[in-house]
Every structure is written in C-alpha cells, then in structure tokens.
Biopython code that builds the backbone (N, CA, C, O; Angstrom):
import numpy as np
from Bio.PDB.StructureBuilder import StructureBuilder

atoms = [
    (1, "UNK", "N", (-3.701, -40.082, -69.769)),
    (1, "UNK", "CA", (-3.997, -41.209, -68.904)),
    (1, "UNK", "C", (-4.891, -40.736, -67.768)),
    (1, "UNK", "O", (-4.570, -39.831, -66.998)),
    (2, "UNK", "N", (-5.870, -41.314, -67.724)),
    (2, "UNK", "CA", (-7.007, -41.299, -66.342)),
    (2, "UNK", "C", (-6.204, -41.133, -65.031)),
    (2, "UNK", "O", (-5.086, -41.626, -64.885)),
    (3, "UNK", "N", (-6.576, -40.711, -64.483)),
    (3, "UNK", "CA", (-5.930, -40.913, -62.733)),
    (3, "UNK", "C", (-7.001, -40.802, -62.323)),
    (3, "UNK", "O", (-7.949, -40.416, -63.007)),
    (4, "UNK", "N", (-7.060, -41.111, -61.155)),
    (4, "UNK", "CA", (-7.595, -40.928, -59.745)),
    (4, "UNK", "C", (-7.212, -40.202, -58.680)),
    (4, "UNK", "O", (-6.032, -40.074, -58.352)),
    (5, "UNK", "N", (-8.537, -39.498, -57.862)),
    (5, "UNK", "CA", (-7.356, -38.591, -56.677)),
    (5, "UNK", "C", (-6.933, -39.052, -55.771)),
    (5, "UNK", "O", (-6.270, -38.455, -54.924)),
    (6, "UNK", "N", (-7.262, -40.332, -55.762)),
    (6, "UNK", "CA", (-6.053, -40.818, -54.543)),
    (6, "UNK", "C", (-5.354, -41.441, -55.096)),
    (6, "UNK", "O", (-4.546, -41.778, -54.231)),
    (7, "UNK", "N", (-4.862, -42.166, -56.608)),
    (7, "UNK", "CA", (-3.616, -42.064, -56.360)),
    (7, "UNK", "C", (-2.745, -40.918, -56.774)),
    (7, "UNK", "O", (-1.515, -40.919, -56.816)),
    (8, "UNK", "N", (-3.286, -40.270, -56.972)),
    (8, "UNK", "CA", (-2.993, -38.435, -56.917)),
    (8, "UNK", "C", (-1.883, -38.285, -55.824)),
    (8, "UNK", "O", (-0.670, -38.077, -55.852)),
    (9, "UNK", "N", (-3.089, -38.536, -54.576)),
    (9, "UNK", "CA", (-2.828, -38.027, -53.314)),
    (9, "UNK", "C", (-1.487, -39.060, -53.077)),
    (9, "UNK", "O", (-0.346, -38.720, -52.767)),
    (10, "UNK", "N", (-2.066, -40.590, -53.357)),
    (10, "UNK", "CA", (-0.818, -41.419, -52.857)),
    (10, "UNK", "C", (0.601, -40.979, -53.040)),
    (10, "UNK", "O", (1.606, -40.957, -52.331)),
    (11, "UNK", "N", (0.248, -40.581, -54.458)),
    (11, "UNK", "CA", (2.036, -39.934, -55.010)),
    (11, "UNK", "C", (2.880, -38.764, -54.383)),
    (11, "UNK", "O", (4.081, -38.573, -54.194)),
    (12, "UNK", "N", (1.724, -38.069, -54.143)),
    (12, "UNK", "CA", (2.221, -36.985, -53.638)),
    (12, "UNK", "C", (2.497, -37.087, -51.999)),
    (12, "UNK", "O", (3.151, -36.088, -51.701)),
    (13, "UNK", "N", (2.250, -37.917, -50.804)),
    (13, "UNK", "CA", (2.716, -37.962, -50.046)),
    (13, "UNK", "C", (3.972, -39.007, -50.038)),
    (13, "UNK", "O", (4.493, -39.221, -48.943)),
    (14, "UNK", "N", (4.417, -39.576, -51.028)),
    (14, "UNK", "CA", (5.625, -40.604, -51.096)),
    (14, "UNK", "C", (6.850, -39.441, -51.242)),
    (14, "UNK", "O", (7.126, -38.921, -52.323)),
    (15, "UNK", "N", (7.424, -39.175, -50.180)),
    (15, "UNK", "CA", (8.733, -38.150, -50.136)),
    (15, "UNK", "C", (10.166, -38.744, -50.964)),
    (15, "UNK", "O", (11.253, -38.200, -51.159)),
    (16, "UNK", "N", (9.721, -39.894, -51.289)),
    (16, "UNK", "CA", (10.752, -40.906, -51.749)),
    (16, "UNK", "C", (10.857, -40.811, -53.485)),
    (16, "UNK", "O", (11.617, -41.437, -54.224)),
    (17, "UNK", "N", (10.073, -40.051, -53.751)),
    (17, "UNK", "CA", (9.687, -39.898, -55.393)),
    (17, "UNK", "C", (11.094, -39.338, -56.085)),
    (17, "UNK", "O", (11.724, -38.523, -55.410)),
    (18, "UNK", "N", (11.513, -39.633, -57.097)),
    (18, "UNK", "CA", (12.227, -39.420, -57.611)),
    (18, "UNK", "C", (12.533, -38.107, -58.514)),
    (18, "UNK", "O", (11.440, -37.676, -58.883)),
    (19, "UNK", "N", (13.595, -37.293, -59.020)),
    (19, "UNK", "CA", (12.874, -35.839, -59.586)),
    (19, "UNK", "C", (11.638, -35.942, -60.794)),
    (19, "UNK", "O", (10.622, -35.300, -61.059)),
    (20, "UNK", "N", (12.356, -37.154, -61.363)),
    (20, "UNK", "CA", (11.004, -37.103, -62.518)),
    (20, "UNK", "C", (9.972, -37.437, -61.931)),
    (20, "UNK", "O", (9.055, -36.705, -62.304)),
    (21, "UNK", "N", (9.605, -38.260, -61.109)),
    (21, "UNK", "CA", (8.160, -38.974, -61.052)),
    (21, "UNK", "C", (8.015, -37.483, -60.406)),
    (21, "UNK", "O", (7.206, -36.959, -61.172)),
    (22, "UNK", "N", (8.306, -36.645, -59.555)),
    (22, "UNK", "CA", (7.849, -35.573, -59.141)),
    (22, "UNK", "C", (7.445, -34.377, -60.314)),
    (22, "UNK", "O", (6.745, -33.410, -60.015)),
    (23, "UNK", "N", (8.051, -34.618, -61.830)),
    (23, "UNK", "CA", (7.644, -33.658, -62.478)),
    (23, "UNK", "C", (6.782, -34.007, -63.235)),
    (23, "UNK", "O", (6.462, -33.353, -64.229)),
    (24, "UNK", "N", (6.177, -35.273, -62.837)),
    (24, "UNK", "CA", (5.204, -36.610, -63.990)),
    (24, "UNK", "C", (4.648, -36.294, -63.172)),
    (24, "UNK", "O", (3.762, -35.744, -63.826)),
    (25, "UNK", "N", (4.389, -36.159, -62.275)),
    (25, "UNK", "CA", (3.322, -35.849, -61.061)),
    (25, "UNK", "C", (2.502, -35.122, -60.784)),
    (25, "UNK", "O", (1.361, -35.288, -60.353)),
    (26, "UNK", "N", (3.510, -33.616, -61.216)),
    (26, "UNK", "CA", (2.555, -32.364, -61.687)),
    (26, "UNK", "C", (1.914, -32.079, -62.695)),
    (26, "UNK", "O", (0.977, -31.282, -62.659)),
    (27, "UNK", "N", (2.453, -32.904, -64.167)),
    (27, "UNK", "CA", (1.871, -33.213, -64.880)),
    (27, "UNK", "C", (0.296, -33.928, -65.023)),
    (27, "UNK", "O", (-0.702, -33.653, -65.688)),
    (28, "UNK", "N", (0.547, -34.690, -64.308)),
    (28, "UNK", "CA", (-0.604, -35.858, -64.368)),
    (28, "UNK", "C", (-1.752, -35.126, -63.345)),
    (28, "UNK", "O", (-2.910, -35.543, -63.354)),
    (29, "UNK", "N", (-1.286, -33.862, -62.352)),
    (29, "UNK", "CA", (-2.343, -33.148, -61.288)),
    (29, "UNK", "C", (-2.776, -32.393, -62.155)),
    (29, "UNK", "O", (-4.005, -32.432, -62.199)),
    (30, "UNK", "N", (-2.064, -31.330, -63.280)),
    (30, "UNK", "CA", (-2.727, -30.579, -63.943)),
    (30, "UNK", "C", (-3.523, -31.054, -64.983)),
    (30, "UNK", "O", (-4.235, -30.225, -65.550)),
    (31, "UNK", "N", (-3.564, -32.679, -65.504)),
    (31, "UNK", "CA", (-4.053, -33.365, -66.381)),
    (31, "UNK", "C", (-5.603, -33.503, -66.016)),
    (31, "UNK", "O", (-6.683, -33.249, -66.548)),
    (32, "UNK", "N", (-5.165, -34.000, -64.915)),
    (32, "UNK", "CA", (-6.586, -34.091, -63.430)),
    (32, "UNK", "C", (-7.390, -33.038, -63.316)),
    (32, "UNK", "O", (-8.584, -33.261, -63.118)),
    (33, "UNK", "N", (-6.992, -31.887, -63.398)),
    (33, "UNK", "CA", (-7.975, -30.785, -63.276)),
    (33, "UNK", "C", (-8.352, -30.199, -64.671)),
    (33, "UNK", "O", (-8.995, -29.151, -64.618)),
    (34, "UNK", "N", (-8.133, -30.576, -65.625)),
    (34, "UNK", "CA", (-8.518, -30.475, -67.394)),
    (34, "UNK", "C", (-10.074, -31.193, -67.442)),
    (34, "UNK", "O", (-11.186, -30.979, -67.924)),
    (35, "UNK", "N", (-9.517, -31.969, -66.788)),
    (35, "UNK", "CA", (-10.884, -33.415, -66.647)),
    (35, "UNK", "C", (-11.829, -33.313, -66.279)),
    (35, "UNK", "O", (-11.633, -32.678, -65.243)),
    (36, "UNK", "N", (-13.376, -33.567, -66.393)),
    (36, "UNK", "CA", (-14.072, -33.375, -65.319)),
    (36, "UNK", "C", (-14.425, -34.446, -64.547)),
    (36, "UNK", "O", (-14.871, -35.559, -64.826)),
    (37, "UNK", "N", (-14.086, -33.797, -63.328)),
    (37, "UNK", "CA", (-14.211, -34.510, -61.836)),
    (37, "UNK", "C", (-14.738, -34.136, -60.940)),
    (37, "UNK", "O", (-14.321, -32.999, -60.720)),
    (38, "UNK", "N", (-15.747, -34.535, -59.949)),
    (38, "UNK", "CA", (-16.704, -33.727, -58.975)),
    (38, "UNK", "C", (-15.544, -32.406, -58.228)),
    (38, "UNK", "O", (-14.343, -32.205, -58.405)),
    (39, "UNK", "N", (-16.207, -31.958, -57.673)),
    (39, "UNK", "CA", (-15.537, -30.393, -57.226)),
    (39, "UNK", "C", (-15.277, -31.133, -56.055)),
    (39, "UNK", "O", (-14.077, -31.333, -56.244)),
    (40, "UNK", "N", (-15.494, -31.611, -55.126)),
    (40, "UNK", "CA", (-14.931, -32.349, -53.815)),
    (40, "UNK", "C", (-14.101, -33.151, -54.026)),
    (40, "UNK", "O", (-13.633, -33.787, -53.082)),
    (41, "UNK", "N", (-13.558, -33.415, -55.652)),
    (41, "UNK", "CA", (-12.135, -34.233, -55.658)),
    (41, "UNK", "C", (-11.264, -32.986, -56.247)),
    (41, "UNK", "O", (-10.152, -32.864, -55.733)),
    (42, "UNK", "N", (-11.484, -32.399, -56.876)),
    (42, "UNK", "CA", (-10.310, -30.722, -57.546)),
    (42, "UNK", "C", (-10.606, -30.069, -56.333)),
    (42, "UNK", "O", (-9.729, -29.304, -56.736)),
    (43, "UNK", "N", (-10.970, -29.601, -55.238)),
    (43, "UNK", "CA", (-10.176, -29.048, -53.852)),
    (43, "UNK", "C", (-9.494, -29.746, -52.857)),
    (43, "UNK", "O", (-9.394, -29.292, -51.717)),
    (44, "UNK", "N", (-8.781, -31.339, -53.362)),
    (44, "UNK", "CA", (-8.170, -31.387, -52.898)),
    (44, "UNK", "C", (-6.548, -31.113, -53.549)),
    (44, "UNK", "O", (-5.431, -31.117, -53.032)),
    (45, "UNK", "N", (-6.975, -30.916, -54.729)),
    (45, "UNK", "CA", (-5.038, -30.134, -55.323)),
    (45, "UNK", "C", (-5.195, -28.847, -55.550)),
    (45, "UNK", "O", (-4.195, -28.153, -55.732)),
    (46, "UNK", "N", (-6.533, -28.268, -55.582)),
    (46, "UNK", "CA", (-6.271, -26.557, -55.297)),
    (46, "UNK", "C", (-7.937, -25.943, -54.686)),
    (46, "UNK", "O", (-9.068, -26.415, -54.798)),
    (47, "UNK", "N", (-7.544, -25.021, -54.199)),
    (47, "UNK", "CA", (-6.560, -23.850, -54.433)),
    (47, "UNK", "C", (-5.839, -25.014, -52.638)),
    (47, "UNK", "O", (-6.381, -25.944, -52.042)),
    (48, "UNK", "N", (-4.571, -24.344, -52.407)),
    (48, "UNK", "CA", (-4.273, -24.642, -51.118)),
    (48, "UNK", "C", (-3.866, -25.781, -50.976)),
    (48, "UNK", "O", (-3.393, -26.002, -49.861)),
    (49, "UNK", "N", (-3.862, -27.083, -52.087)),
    (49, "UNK", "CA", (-3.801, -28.422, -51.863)),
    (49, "UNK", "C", (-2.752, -28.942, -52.438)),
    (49, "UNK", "O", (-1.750, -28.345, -52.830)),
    (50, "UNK", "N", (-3.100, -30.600, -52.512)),
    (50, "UNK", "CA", (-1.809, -31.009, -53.436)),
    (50, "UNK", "C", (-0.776, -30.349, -53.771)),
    (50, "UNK", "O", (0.365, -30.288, -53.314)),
    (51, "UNK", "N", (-1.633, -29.556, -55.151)),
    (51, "UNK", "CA", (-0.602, -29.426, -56.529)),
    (51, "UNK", "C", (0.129, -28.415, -55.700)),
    (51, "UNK", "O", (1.316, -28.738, -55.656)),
    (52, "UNK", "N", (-0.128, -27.244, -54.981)),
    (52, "UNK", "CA", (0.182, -26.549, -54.688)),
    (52, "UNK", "C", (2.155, -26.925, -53.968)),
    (52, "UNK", "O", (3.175, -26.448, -54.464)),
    (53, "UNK", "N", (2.099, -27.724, -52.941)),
    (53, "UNK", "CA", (3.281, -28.450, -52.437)),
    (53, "UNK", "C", (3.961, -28.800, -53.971)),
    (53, "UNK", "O", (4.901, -28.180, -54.469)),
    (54, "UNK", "N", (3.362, -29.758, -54.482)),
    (54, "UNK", "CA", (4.012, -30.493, -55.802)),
    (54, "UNK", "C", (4.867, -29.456, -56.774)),
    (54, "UNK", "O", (5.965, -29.530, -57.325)),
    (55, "UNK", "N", (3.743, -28.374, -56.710)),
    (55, "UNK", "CA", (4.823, -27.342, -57.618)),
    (55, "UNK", "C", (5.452, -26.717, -57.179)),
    (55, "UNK", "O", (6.325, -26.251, -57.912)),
    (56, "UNK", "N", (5.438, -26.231, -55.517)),
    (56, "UNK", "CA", (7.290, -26.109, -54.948)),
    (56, "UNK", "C", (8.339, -26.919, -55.377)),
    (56, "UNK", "O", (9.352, -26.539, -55.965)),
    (57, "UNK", "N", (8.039, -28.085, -55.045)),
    (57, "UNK", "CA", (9.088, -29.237, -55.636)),
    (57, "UNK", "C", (9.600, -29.144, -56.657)),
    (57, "UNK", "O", (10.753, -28.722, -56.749)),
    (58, "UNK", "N", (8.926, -29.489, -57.632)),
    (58, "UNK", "CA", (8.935, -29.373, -59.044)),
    (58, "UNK", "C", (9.666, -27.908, -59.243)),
    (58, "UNK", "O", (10.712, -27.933, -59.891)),
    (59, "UNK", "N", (9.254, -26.748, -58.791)),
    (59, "UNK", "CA", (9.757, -25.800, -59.294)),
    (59, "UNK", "C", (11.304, -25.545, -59.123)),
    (59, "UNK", "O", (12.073, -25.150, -59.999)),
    (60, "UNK", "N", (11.682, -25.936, -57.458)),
    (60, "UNK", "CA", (13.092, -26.144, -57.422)),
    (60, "UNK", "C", (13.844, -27.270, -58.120)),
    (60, "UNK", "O", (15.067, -27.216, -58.250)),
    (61, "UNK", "N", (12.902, -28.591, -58.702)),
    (61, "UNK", "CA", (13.830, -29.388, -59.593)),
    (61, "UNK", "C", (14.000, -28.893, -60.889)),
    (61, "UNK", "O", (14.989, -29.356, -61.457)),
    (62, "UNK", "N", (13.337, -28.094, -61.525)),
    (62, "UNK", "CA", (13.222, -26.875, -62.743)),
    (62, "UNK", "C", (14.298, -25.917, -62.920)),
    (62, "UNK", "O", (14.983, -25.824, -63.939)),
    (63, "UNK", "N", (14.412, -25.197, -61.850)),
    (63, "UNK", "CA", (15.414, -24.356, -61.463)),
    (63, "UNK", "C", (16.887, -25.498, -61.758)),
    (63, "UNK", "O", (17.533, -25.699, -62.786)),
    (64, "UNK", "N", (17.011, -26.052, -60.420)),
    (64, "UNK", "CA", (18.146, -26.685, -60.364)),
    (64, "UNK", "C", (18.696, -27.013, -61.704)),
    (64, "UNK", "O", (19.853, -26.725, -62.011)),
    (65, "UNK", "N", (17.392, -27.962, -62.958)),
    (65, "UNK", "CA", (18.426, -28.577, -64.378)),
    (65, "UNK", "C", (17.992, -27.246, -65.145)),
    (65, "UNK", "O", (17.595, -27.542, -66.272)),
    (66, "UNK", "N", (17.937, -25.803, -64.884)),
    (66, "UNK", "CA", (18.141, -24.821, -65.778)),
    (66, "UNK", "C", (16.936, -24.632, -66.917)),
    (66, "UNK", "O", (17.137, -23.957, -67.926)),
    (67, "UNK", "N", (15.933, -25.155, -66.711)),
    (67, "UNK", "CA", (14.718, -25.422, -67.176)),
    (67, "UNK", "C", (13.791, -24.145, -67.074)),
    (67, "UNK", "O", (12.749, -24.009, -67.714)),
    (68, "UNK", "N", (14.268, -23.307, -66.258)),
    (68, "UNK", "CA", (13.181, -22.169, -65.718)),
    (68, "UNK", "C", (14.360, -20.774, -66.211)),
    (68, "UNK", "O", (14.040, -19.600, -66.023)),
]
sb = StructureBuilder()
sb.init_structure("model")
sb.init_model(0)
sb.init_chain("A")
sb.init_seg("    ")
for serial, (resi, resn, name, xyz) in enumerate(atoms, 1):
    if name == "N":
        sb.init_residue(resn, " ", resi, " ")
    sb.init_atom(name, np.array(xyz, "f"), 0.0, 1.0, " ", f" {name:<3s}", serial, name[0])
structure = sb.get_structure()
C-alpha cells in the first residue's frame, strides 16, 4: 500500500496508537523507504528520524510478546 510521509509522520506522532498499529507502522515506514521517494521525504524517517523512535517502540512491544 502507497503511503505518504505525512501520514507517515501523522502516525507516528499519535502516542495513542495501539501495539499493533505501532508494529503496522514500522512496517508501512520500511515499505516507504523500498519505494522511490524524493530524498527530502526518506530523511525524514532516517537516518535520526521517524523510524528511528518507531523502532524503539516496536522493539519493546517485540520483546514484551516474546517475538525477539
């Protein structure tokens, strides 16, 4: 599925996200950078950006259901 980086971005500042939409999330950022998209929209999820936060998250919801 296509995305866009803002609603990229939208998702990722909603603290209210649920564990999945947070692991659909990282999904759909690393989907985003497969893609081609001008380089002034992929620095905003890396290096330093987005995805970067997203996959803290994600990584402790990983951990937590024994996934990692």
């Amino acid at each position: 599925m296509a995305q866009n980086i803002e609603d990229l971005v939208k998702r990722a500042q909603n603290k209210d996200n649920s564990d999945d939409e947070w692991l659909q999330l990282e999904k759909d950022m690393l989907e985003f950078l497969k893609e081609d998209h001008p380089q002034s929209e992929r620095k905003r999820l890396i290096p330093l950006g987005w995805l970067e936060s997203v996959t803290i998250i994600c990584d402790g919801i990983k951990r937590e259901r024994g996934m990692r």
